[in-house]
N, C-alpha and C positions, 0 to 999 in steps of 0.2 A: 735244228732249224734256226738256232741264232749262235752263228760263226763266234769261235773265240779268237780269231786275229783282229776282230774289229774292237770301235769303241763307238759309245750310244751314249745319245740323250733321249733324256724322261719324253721329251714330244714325238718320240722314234724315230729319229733319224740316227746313219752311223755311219762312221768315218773308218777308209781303210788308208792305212799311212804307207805310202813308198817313198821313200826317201823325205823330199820336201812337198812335193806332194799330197794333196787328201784328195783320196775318191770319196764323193759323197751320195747317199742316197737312202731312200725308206727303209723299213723294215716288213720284213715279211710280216709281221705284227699288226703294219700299218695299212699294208696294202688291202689285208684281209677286212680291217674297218673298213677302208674308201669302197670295195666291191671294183667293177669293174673301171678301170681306169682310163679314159677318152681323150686325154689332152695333159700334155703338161708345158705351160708355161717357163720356159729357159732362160737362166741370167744374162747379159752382153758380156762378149770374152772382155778381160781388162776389167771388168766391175770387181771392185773394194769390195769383199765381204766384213763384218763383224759378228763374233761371237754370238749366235743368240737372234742375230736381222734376218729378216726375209731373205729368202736368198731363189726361189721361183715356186710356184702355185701348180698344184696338182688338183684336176678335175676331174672328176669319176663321174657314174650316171646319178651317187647320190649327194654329191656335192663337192665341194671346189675345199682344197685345205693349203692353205701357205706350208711350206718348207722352208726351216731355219737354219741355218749355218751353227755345226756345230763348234768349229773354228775359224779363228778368221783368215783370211788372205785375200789373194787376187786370183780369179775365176782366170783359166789358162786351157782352160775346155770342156763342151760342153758336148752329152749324148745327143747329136743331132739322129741318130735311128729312134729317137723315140715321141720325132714329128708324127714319122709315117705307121709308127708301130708303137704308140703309147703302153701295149699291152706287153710288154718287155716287163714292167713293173711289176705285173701280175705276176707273170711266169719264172722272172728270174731276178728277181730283188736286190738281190748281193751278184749279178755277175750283168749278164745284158739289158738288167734296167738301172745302172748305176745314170746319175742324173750328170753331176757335173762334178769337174776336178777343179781344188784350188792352190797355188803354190803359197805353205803356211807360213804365214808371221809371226806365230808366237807357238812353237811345239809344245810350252808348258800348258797352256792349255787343251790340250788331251789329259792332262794329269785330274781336271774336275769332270772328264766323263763315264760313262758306265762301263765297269765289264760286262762279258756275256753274262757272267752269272748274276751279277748287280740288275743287268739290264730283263733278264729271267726272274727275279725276283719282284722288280718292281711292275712288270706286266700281270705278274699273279694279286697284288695287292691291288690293283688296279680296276680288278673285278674283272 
């Protein structure tokens, strides 16, 4: 349930890397806290991400949770089917509910995030 080609932060989100590219988006981990998911708030293409900043707001039925950038760069596309179909998130976490792509500025930082099994680990401690 949690891919080992990606990389993860402790707030659950994870990055799949194609070239300079980062696809970014929840965790099945996360999705499963939010419950059903209603709405997500999308960054403007061109917006400056940094490591760690708000990067768009996911609203389920039991409450609204920011989404942080696990790396930074500049946002180059964003999942517009998940205006009309937020529930993409639910159902397919790592493939048709990726949220937005950013072309990365600094690849060393993938080096501070989780692996799968780092990221497995720290979901268990987590309670």
């Amino acid at each position: 349930m949690i891919p080992n080609d990606l990389r993860y932060t402790e707030t659950h989100e994870w990055v799949r890397v194609e070239g300079k590219v980062g696809v970014i988006g929840i965790t099945h981990h996360a999705q499963e806290q939010l419950s059903d998911i209603v709405f997500v708030e999308l960054p403007d293409l061109g917006k400056e991400l940094t490591q760690g900043g708000e990067c768009a707001v996911i609203e389920s039925c039991k409450t609204a949770a920011d989404l942080y950038a696990p790396v930074s760069g500049e946002v180059t596309e964003v999942n517009d089917d998940l205006q009309d179909h937020p529930e993409y998130i639910n159902q397919d976490p790592y493939g048709k509910g990726w949220i937005l792509k950013i072309l990365m500025s600094d690849h060393s930082e993938l080096d501070g995030l989780l692996s799968a099994e780092e990221y497995r680990l720290h979901i268990e401690q987590e309670g």
